[in-house]
N, C-alpha and C positions, 0 to 999 in steps of 0.2 A: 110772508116772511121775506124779509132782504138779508140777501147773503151780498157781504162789504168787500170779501179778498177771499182767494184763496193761497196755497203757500205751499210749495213742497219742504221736507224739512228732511236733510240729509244729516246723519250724523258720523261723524268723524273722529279719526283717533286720538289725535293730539291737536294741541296750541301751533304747533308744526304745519299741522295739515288745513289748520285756520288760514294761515296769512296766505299758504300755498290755494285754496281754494276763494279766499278774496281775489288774489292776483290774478287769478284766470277769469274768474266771471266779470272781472274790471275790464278785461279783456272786450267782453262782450258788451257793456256799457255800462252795466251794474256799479252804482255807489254804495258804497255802508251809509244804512240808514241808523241800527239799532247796533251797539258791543256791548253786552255784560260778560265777555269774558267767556262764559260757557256756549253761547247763543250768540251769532252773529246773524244780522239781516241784510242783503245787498237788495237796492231797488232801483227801477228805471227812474233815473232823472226825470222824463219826458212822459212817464205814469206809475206816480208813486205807488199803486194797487201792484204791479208786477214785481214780486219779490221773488224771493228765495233765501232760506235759513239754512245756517249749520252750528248744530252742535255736536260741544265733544260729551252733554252728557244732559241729564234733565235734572233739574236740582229741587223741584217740589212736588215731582210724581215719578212714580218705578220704571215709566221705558220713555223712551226719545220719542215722542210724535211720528208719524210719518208725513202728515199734514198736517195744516192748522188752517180751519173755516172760519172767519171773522163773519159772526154774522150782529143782525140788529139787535136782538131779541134774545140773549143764552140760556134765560131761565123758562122764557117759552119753550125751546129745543130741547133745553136737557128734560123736562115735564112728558113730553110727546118722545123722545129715547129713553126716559123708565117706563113709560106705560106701553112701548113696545115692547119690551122685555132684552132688546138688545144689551147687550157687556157694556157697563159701566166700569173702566177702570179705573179709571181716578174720578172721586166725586166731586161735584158744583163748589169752588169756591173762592174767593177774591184772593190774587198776587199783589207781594207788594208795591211791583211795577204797574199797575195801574189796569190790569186785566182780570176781570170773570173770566173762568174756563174749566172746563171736565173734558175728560179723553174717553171715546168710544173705542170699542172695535167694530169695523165696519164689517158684512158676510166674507170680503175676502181674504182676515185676519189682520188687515193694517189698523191702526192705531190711529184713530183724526180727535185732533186737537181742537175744540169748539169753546169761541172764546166771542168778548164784548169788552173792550176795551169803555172801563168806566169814566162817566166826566170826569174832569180836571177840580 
């Protein structure tokens, strides 16, 4: 199995704390790669894989991610995560923006975001 990115995914209280939380990690070197608005993405110029998200909220599943694992494979993993019996919380299904993904909870109660960004 190839796992593509991984991603921490902070979430924040307002549109406020969006621009305020770009401007600092621009600080760092971080560009906006991805804005819908709810979800913003900053990534390394120099390695587009090194990101970081925030959102003020999730708008097609019940909580915010904690991460998101980009891997090759979503429907392999999600297959091998029901048949361990792990918490599915939000089930397998295609976004409009162009991602497969279901949300586990992991043993340590975080919430990861398992996703396959579909062809174009």
């Amino acid at each position: 199995m190839t796992i593509r990115r991984i991603v921490p995914n902070i979430q924040i209280e307002s549109a406020e704390g969006m621009g305020t939380s770009k401007d600092f990690y621009g600080l760092l070197g971080f560009e906006e790669a991805m804005d819908m608005g709810w979800v913003v993405t900053m990534a390394s110029p120099a390695n587009p894989t090194a990101q970081i998200s925030f959102f003020t909220e999730e708008r097609t599943a019940p909580v915010v991610p904690d991460l998101s694992v980009e891997v090759e494979d979503v429907d392999a993993v999600y297959a091998r995560v029901v048949a361990s019996g792990a918490e599915v919380v939000r089930e397998l299904r295609d976004e409009e923006w162009g991602v497969r993904r279901f949300f586990v909870r992991d043993p340590n109660g975080r919430v990861v975001n398992v996703l396959t960004h579909r062809p174009a």
